[in-house]
DOMI-609468 format. One record per residue: x, y, z of N, C-alpha, C, CB in turn; residue in one letter. Coordinates in pm, whole numbers, plus 50000, padded with zeros to 5 digits. Glycine has a CB too. Layout:
BEGIN
  n.c1  n.c2  n.c3 ca.c1 ca.c2 ca.c3  c.c1  c.c2  c.c3 cb.c1 cb.c2 cb.c3 residu
     X     Y     Z     X     Y     Z     X     Y     Z     X     Y     Z      A
...
This chain:
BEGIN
  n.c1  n.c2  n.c3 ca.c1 ca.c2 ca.c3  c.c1  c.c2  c.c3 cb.c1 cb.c2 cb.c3 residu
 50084 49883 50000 50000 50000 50000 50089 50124 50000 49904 49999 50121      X
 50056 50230 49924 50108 50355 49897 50163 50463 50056 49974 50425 49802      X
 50257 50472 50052 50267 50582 50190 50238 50703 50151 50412 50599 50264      X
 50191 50799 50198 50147 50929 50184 50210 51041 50289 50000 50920 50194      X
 50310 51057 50301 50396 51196 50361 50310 51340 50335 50564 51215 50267      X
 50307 51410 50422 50286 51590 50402 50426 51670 50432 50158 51661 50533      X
 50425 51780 50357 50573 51832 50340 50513 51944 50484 50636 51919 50136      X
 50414 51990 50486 50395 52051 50662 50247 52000 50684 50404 52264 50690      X
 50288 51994 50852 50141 51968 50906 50058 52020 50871 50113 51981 51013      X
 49903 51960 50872 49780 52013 50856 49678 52079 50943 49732 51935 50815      X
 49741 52174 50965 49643 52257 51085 49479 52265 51078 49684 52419 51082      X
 49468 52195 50962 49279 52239 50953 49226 52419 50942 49194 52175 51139      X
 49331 52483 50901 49268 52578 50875 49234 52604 50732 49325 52665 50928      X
 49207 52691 50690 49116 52709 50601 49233 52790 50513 48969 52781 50654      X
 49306 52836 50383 49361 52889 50321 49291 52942 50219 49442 52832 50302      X
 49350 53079 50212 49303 53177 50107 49381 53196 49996 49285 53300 50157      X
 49441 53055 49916 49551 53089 49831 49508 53040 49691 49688 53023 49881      X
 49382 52987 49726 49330 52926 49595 49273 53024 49532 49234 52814 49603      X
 49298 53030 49321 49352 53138 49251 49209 53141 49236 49467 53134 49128      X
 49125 53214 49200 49044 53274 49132 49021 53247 48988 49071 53381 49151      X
 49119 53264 48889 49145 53278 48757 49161 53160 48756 49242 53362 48703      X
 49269 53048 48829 49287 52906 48774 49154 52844 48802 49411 52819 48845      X
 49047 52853 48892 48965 52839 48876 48853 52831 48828 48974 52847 48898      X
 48811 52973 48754 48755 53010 48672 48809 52923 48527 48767 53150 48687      X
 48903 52897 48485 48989 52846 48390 48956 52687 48386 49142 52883 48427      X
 48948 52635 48495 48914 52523 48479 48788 52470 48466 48959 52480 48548      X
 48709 52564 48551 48538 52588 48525 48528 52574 48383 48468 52750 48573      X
 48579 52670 48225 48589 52682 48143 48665 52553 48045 48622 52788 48163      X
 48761 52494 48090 48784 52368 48061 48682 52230 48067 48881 52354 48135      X
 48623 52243 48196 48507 52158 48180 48381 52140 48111 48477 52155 48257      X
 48349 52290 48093 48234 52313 47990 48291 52314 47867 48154 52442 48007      X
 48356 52317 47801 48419 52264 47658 48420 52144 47626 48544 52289 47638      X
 48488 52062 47762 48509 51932 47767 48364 51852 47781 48606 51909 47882      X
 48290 51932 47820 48114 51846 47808 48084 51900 47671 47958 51905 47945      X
 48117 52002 47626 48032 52049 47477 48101 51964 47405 48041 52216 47409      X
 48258 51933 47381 48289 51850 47267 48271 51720 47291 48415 51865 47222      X
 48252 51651 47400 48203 51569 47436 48042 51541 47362 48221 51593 47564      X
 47944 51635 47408 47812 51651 47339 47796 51640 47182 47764 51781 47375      X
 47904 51713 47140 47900 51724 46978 47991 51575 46919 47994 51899 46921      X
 48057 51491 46967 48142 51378 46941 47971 51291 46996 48330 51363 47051      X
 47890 51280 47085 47780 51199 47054 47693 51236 46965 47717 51175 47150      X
 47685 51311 46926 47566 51378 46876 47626 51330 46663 47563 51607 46953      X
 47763 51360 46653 47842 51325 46579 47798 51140 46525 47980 51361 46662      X
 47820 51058 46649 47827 50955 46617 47644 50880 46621 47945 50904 46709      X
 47556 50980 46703 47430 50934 46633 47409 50979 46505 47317 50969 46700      X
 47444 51082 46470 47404 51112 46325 47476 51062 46201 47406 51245 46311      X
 47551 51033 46253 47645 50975 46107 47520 50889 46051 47820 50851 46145      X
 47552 50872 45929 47498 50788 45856 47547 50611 45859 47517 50856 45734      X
 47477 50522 45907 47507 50442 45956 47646 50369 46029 47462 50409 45891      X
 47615 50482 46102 47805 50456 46185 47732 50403 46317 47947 50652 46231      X
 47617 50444 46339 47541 50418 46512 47499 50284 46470 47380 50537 46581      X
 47433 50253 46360 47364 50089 46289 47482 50000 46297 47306 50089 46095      X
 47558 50065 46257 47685 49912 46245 47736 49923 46332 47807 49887 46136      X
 47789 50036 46452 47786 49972 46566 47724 49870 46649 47782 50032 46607      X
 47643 49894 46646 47509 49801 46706 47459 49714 46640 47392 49865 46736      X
 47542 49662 46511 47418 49580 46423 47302 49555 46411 47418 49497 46416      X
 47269 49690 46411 47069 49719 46371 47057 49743 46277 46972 49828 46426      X
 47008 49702 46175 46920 49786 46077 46777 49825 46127 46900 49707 45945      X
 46776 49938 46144 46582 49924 46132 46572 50074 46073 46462 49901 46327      X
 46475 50049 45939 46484 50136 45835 46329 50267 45903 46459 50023 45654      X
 46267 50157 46047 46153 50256 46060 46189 50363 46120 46040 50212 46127      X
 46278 50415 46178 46311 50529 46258 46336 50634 46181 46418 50510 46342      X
 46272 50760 46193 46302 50889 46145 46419 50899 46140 46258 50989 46207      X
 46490 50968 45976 46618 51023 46014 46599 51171 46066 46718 51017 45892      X
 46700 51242 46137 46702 51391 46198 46781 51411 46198 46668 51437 46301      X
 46794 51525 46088 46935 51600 46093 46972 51707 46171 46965 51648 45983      X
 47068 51745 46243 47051 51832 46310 47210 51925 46255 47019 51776 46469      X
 47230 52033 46273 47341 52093 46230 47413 52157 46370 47300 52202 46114      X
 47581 52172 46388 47650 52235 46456 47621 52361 46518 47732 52239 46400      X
 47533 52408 46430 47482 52538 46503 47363 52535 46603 47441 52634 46400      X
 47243 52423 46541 47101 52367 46621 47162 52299 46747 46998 52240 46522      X
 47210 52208 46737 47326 52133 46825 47419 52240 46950 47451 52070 46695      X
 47429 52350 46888 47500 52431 47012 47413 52504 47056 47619 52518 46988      X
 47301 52554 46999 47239 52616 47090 47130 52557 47194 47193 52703 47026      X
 47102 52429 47130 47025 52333 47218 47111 52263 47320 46956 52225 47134      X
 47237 52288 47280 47269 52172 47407 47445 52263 47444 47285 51934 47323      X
 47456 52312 47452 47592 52465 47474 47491 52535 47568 47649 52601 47290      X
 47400 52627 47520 47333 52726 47588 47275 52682 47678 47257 52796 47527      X
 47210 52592 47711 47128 52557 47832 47167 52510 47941 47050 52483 47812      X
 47343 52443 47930 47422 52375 48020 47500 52522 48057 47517 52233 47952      X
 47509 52653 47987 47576 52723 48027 47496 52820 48096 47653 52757 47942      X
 47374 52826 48095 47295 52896 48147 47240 52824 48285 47202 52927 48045      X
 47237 52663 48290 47210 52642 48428 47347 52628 48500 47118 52518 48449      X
 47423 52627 48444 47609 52628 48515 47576 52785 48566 47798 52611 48356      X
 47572 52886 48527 47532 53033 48575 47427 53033 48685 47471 53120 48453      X
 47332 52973 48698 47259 53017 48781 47278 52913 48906 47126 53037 48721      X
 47371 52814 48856 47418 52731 49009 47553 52805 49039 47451 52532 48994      X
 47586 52874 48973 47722 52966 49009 47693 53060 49157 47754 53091 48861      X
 47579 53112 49027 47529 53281 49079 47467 53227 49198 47400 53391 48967      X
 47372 53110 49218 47351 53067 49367 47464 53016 49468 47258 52960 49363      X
 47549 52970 49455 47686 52921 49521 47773 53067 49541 47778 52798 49405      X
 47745 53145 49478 47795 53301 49484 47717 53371 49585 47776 53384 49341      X
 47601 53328 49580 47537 53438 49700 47555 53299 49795 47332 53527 49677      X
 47488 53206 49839 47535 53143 49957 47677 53172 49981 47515 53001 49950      X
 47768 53158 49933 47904 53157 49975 47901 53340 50085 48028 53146 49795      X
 47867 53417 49961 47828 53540 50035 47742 53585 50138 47799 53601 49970      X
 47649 53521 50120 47574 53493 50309 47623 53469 50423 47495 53386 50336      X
 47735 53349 50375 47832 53283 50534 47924 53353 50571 47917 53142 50529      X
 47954 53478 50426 48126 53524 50483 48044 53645 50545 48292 53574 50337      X
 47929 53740 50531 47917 53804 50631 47762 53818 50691 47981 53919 50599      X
């Protein structure tokens, strides 16, 4: 089993050194990383039988639906970025309630 050393004790206090910006930055890394994520599925249902021969289905009864990069971002970009904002903006005022 792994040993785990600390280079100084852990007082349990609370530090004010965490960046703001790297934060924010990574916030921004993650929502990219779900949108291209979103558009790489969205990619591989629509292909033209790339989802069928995965799955070895044919079934000719299902609607095809095309959807385009732009329909695709605003249906599914905007709405994850708009409820990411308003769980922000609530975690922003709670946070701001406790500090005074």
């Amino acid at each position: 089993m792994a040993d785990f050393t600390m280079s100084k004790p852990f007082t349990g206090k609370k530090t004010r050194g965490a960046s703001t910006s790297g934060n924010i930055a990574y916030a921004v890394f993650v929502l990219l990383s779900f949108w291209v994520g979103a558009q790489l599925l969205n990619l591989l249902v629509h292909a033209p039988g790339l989802f069928e021969n995965l799955l070895q289905i044919q079934d000719a009864r299902r609607p095809q639906v095309e959807i385009g990069l732009g329909v695709g971002t605003i249906f599914g970009l905007v709405p994850f970025l708009a409820g990411s904002l308003i769980l922000g903006f609530i975690g922003l005022l709670l946070r701001w309630r406790r500090h005074y």
